[in-house]
C-alpha positions as a LaTeX table, in Angstrom:
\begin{tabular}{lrrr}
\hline
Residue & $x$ (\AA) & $y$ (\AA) & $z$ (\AA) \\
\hline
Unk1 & 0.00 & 0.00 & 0.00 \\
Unk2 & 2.77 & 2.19 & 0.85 \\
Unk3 & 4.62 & 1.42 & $-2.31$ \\
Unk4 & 1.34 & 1.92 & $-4.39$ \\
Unk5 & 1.00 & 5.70 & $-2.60$ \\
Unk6 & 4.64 & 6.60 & $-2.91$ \\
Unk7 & 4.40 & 5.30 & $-7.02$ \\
Unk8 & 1.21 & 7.96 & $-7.40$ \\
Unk9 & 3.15 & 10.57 & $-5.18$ \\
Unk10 & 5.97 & 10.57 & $-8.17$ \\
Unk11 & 3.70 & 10.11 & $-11.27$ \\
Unk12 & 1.72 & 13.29 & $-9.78$ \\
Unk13 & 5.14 & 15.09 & $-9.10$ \\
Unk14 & 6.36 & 14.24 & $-12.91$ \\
Unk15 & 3.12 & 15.44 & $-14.31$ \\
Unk16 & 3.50 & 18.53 & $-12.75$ \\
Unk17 & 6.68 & 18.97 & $-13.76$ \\
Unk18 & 5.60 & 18.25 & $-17.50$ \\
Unk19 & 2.78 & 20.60 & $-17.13$ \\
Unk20 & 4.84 & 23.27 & $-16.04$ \\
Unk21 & 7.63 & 22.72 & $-18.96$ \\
Unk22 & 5.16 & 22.65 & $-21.48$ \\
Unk23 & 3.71 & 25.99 & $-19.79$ \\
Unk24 & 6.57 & 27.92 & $-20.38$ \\
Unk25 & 7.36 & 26.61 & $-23.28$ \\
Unk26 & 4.21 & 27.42 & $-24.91$ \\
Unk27 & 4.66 & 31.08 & $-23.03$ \\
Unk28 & 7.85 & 31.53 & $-24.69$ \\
Unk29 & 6.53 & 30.72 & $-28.19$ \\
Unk30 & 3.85 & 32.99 & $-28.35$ \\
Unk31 & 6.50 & 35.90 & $-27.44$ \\
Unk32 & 8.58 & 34.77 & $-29.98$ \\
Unk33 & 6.20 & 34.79 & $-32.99$ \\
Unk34 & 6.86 & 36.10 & $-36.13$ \\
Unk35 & 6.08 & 39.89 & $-37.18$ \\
Unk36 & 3.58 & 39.78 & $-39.64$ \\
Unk37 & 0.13 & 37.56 & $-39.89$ \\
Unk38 & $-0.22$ & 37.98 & $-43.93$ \\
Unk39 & $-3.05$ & 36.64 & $-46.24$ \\
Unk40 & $-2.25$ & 36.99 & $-50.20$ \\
Unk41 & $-5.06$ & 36.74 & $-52.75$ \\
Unk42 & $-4.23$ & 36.33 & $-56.39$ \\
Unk43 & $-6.93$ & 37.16 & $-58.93$ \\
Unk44 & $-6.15$ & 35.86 & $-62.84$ \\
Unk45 & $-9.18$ & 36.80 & $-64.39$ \\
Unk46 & $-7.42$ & 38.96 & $-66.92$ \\
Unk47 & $-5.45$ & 35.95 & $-68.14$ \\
Unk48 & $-6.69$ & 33.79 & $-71.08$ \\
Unk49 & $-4.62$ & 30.43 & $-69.89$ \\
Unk50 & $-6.60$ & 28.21 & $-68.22$ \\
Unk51 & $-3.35$ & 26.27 & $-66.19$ \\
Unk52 & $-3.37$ & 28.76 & $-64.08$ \\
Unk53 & $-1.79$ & 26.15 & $-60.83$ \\
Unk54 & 1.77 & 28.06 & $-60.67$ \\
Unk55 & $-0.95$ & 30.94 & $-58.51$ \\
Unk56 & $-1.75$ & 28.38 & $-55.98$ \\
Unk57 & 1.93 & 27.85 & $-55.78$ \\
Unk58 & 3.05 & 31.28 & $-55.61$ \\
Unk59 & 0.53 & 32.18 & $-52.81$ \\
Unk60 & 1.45 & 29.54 & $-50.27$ \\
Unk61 & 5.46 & 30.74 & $-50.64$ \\
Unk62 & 4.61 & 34.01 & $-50.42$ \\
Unk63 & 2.41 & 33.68 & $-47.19$ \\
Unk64 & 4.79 & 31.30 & $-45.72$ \\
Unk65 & 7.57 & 34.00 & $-46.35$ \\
Unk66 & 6.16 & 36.86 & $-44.99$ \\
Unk67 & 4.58 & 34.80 & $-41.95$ \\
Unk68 & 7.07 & 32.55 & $-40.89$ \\
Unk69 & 10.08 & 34.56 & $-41.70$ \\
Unk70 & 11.27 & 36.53 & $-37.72$ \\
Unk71 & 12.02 & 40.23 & $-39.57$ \\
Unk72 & 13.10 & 41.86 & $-36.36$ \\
Unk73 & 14.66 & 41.52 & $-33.04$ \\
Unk74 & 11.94 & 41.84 & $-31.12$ \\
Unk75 & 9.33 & 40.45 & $-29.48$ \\
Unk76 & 5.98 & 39.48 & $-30.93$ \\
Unk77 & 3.25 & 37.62 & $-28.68$ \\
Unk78 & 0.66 & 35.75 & $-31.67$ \\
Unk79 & $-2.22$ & 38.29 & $-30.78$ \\
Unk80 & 0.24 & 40.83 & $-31.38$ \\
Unk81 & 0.98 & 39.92 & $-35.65$ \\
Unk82 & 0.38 & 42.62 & $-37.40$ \\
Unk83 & $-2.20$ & 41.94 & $-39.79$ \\
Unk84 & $-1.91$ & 42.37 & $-43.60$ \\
Unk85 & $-3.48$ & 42.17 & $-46.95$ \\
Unk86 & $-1.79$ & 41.41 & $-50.27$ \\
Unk87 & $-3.85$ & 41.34 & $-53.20$ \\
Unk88 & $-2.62$ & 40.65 & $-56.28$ \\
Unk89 & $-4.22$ & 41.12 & $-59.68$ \\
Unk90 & $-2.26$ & 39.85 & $-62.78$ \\
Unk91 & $-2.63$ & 41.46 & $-66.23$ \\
Unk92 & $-0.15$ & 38.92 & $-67.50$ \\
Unk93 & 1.82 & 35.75 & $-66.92$ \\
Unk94 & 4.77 & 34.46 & $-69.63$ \\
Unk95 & 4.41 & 30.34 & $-68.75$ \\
Unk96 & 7.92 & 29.67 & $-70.47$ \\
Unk97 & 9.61 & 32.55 & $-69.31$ \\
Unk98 & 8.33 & 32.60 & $-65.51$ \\
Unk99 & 7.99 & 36.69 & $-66.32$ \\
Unk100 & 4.41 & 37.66 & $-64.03$ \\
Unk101 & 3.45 & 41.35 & $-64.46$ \\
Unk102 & 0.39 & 42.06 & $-62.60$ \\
Unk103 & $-0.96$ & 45.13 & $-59.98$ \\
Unk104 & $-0.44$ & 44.66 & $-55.99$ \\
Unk105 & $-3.18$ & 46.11 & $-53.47$ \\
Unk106 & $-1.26$ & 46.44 & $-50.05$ \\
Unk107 & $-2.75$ & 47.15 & $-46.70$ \\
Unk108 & $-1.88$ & 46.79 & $-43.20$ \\
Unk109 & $-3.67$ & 47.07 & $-40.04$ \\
Unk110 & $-3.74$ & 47.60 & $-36.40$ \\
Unk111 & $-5.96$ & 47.27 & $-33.73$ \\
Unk112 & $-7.78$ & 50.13 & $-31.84$ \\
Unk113 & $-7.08$ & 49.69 & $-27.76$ \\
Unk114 & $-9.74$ & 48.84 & $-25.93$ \\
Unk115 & $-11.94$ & 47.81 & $-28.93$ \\
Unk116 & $-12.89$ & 45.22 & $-31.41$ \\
Unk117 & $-11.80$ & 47.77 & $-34.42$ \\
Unk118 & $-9.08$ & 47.28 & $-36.74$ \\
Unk119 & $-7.88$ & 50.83 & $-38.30$ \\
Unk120 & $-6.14$ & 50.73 & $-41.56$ \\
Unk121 & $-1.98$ & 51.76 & $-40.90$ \\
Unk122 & $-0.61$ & 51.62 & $-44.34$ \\
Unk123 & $-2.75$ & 50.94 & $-47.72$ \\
Unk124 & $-0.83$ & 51.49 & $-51.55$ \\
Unk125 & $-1.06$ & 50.34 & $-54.73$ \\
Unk126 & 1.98 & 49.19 & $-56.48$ \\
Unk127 & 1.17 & 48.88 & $-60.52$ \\
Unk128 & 5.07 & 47.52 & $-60.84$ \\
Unk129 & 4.45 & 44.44 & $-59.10$ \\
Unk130 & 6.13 & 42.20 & $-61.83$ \\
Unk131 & 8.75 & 38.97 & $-61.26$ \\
Unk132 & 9.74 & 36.26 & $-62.19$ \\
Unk133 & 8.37 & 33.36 & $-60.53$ \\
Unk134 & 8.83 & 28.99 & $-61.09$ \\
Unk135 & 6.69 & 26.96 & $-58.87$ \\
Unk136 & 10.11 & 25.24 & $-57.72$ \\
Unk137 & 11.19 & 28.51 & $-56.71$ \\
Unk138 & 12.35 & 28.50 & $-53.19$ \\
Unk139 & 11.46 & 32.04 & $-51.64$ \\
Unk140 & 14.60 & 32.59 & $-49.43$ \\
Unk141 & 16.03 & 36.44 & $-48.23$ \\
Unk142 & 19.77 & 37.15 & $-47.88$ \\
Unk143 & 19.59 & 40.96 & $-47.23$ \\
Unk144 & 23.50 & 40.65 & $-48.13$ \\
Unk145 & 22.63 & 39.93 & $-51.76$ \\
Unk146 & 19.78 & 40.49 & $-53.38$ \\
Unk147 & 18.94 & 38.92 & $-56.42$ \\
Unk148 & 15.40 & 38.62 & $-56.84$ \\
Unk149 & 12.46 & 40.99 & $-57.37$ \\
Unk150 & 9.95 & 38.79 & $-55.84$ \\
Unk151 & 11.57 & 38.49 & $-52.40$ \\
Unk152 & 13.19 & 41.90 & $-53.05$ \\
Unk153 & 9.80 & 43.75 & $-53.10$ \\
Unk154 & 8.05 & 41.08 & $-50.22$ \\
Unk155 & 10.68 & 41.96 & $-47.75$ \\
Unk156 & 10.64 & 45.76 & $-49.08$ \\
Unk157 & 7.08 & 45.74 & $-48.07$ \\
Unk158 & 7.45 & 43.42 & $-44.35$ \\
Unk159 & 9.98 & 46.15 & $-43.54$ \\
Unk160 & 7.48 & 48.71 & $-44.86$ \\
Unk161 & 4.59 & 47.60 & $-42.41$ \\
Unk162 & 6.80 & 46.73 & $-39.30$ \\
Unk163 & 8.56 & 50.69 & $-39.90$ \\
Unk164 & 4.72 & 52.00 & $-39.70$ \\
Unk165 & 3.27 & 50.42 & $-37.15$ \\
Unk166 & 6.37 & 51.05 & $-34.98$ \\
Unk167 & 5.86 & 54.77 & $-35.86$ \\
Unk168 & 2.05 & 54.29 & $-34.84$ \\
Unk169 & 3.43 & 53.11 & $-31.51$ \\
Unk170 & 5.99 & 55.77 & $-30.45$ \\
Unk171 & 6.89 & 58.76 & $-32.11$ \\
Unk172 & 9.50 & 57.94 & $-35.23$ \\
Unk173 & 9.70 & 54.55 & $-33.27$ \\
Unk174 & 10.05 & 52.68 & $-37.07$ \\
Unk175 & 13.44 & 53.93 & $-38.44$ \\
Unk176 & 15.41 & 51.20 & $-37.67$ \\
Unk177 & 13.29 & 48.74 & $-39.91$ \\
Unk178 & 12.35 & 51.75 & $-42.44$ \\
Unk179 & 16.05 & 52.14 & $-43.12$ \\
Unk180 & 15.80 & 48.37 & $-44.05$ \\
Unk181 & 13.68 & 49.01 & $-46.03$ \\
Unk182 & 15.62 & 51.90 & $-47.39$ \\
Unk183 & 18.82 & 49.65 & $-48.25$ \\
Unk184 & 16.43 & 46.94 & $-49.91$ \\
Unk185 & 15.39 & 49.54 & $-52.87$ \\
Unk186 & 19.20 & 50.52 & $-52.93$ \\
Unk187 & 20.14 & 47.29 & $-53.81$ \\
Unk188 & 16.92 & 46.20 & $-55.79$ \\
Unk189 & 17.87 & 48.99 & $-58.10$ \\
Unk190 & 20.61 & 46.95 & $-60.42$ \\
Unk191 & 18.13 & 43.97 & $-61.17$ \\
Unk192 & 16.37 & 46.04 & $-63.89$ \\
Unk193 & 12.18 & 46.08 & $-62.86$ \\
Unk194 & 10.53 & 48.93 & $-62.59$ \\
Unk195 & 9.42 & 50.55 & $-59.15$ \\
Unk196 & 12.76 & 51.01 & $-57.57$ \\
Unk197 & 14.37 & 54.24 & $-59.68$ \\
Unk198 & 15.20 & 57.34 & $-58.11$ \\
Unk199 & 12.85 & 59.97 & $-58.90$ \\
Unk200 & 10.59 & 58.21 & $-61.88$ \\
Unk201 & 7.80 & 58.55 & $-60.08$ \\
Unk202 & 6.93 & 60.19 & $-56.59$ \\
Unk203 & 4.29 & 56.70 & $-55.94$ \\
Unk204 & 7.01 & 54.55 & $-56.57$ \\
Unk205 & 8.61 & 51.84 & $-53.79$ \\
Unk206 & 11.79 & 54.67 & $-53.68$ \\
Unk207 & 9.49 & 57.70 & $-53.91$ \\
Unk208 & 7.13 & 56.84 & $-51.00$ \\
Unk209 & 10.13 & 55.64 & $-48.54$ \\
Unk210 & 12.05 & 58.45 & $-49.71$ \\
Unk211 & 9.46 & 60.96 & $-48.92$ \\
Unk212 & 8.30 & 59.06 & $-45.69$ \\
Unk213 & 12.08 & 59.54 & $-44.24$ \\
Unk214 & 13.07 & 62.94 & $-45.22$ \\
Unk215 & 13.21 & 65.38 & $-42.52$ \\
Unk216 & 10.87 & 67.68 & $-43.99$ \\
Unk217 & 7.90 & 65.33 & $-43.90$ \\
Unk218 & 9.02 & 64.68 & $-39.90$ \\
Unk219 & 5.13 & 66.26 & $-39.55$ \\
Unk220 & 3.61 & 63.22 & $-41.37$ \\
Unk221 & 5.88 & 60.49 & $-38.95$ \\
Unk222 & 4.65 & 62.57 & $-35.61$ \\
Unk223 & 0.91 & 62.42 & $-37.69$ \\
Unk224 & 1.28 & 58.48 & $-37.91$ \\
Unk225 & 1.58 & 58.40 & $-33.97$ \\
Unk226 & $-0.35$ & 61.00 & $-32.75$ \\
Unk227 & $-3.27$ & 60.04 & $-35.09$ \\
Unk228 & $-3.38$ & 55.94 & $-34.04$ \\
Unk229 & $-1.47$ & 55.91 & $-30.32$ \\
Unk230 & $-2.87$ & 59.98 & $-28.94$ \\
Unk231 & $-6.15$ & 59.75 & $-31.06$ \\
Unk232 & $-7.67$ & 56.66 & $-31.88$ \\
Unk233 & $-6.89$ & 54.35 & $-28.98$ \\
Unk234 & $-7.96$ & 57.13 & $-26.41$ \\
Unk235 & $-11.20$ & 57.37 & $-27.60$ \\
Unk236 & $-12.66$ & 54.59 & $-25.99$ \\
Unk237 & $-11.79$ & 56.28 & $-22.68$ \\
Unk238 & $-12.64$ & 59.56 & $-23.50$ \\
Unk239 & $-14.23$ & 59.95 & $-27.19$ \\
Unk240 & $-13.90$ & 64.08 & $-27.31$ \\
Unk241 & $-9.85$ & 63.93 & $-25.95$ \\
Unk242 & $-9.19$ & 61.22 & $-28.84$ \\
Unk243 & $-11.08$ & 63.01 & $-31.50$ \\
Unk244 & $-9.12$ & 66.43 & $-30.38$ \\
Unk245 & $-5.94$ & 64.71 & $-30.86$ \\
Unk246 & $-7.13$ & 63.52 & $-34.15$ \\
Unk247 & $-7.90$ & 67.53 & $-34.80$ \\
Unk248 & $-4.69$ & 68.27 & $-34.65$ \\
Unk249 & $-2.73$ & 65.57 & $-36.07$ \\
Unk250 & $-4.32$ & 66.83 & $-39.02$ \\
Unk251 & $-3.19$ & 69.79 & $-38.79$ \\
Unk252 & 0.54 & 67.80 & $-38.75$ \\
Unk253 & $-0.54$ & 66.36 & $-41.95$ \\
Unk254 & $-1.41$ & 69.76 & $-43.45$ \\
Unk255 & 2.11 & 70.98 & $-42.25$ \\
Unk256 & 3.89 & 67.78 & $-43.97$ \\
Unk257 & 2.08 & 68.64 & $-47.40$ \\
Unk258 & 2.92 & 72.50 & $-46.42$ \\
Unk259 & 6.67 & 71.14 & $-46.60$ \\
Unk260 & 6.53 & 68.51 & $-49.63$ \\
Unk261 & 3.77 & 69.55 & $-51.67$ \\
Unk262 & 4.87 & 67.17 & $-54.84$ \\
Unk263 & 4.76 & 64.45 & $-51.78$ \\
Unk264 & 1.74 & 62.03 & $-52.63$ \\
Unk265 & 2.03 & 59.97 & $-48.90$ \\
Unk266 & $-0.65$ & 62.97 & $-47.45$ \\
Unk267 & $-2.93$ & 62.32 & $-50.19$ \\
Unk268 & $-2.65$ & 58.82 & $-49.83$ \\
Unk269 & $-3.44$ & 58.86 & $-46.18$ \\
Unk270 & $-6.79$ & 61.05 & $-46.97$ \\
Unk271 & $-7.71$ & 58.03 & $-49.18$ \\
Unk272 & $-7.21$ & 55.15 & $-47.09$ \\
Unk273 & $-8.50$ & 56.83 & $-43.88$ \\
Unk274 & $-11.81$ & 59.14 & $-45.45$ \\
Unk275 & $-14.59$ & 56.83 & $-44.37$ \\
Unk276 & $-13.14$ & 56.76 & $-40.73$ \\
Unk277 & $-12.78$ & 60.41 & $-40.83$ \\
Unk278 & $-16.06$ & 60.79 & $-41.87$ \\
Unk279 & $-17.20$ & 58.11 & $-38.66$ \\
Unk280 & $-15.17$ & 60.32 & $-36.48$ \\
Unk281 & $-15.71$ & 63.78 & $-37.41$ \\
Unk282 & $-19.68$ & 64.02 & $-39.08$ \\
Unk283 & $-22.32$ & 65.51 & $-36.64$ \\
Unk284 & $-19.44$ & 65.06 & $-34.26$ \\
Unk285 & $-17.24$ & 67.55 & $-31.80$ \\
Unk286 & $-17.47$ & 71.23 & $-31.94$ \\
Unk287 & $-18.60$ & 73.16 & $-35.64$ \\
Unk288 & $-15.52$ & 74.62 & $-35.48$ \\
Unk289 & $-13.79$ & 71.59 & $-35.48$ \\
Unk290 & $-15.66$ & 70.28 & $-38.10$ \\
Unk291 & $-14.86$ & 73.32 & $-40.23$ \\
Unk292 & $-11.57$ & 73.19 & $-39.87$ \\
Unk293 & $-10.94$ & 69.42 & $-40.53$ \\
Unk294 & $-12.83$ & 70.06 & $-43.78$ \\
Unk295 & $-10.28$ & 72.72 & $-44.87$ \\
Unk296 & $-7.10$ & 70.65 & $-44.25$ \\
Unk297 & $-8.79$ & 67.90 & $-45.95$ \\
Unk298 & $-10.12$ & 69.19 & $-48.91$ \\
Unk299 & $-7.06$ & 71.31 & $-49.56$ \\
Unk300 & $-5.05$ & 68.08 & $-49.71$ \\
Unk301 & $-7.50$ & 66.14 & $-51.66$ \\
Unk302 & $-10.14$ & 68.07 & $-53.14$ \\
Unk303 & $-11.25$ & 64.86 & $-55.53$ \\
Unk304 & $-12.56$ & 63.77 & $-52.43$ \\
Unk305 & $-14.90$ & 66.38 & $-51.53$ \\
Unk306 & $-18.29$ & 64.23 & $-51.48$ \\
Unk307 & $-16.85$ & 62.46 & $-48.36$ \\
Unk308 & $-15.17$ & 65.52 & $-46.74$ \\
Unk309 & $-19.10$ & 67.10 & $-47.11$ \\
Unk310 & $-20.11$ & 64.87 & $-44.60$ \\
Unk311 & $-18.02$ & 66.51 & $-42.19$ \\
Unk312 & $-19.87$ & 70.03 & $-42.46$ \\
Unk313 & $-22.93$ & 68.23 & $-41.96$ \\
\hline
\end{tabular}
């Protein structure tokens, strides 16, 4: 009898032990999870071949290299991925050559504190979204020596999001990972695609990130933090303080167009964040407010007026 209680005593003692190993093991993978939490949708519509498998292909490597690549030094919990949206839509696809040109939708997202919304961070379309792609390719990144466009312009874009939502978090908190990204259109620049020139266009992968660090556009940065971290995630403690702060990280956005007017990021920002500005600002806060979040916003985007209307209302 003694012998049978002392043989439970143990087995309870080793399960324990077991339970508390696989505990902290399971705590220690969930803060060590990968950046990024990325869905990719390909849409071929455009294309006349039918054997169109190589997509199915290309979407699981591309999903499995932004998700289960680790991008940064620190420390992601699971809940914590940042979410994000590639959708790709290709206008045409050379079968012997590999050669895929097609148009890439990106957006990224964060969460609001203290609610169930998800705010868009970072939205842009990229019409240069064109590779080279086998379904034997193996999607690998050496940021010592870059030699594809693909993973070029995927880790080009991880560095993109991480550099953003670190900005959204403290102020200018994303330059470490924005230089990354920085360096990754330096190099991309001798394999030949289009999107990574100096200067050929101000929407490009180098004209965005170029504009985005200069000091002069500083205003838009201090906008990305004040707008998510001061504004939106105080407002559901205190809806007037977080739509005041959103006021006037406007007015930083006004200043950063003041200071780069050929810059497109401010326009872009008024078209990936109007129908929450409407939410926010329509029939809402003071008139005077409302009047003068309508003048910063239609002076940067006037094409948008039918939404920045609402606002008066």
């Amino acid at each position: 009898m003694n012998n049978t209680w002392t043989y439970r005593a143990r087995m309870k003692r080793m399960w324990r032990v077991l339970l508390s190993l696989f505990l902290v093991f399971s705590f220690q993978q969930s803060l060590n999870a990968q950046e990024l939490q990325a869905k990719v949708v390909i849409n071929t519509a455009q294309l006349s071949n039918t054997k169109t498998e190589i997509f199915d292909a290309l979407k699981e490597k591309m999903e499995a290299f932004f998700n289960d690549h680790q991008w940064t030094d620190l420390q992601f919990r699971d809940r914590e991925r940042i979410e994000c949206n590639f959708n790709i839509t290709v206008s045409s696809w050379d079968e012997s050559q590999g050669m895929i040109k097609s148009t890439l939708l990106m957006t990224s997202s964060r969460p609001v504190f203290n609610s169930s919304y998800n705010t868009t961070l970072y939205s842009v379309r990229d019409g240069d979204f064109q590779f080279n792609f086998q379904p034997t390719d193996q999607l690998e990144w050496n940021p010592e020596y870059v030699d594809n466009n693909l993973t070029a312009m995927m880790a080009y874009y991880a560095y993109m999001i991480i550099g953003y939502d670190m900005d959204a978090m403290s102020p200018l908190g994303g330059t470490k990972y924005l230089q990354t990204a920085e360096n990754i259109v330096t190099n991309a620049q001798s394999l030949g695609f289009p999107g990574w020139s100096s200067f050929s266009d101000t929407k490009n992968r180098f004209g965005l990130l170029n504009d985005y660090l200069d000091g002069s556009m500083e205003d838009y940065r201090q906008l990305v933090y004040k707008y998510h971290r001061e504004g939106l995630d105080q407002m559901a403690d205190n809806v007037e303080t977080g739509r005041k702060a959103i006021a006037e990280a406007l007015e930083l956005l006004e200043a950063s167009k003041d200071a780069r007017t050929m810059s497109q990021l401010p326009v872009l920002f008024t078209e990936y964040k109007r129908d929450e500005l409407v939410n926010i600002f329509s029939g809402k806060g003071t008139s005077q407010e409302r009047e003068t979040v309508y003048d910063i916003l239609f002076g940067i985007n006037a094409s948008l007026s039918e939404y920045w209307d609402k606002i008066k209302q």
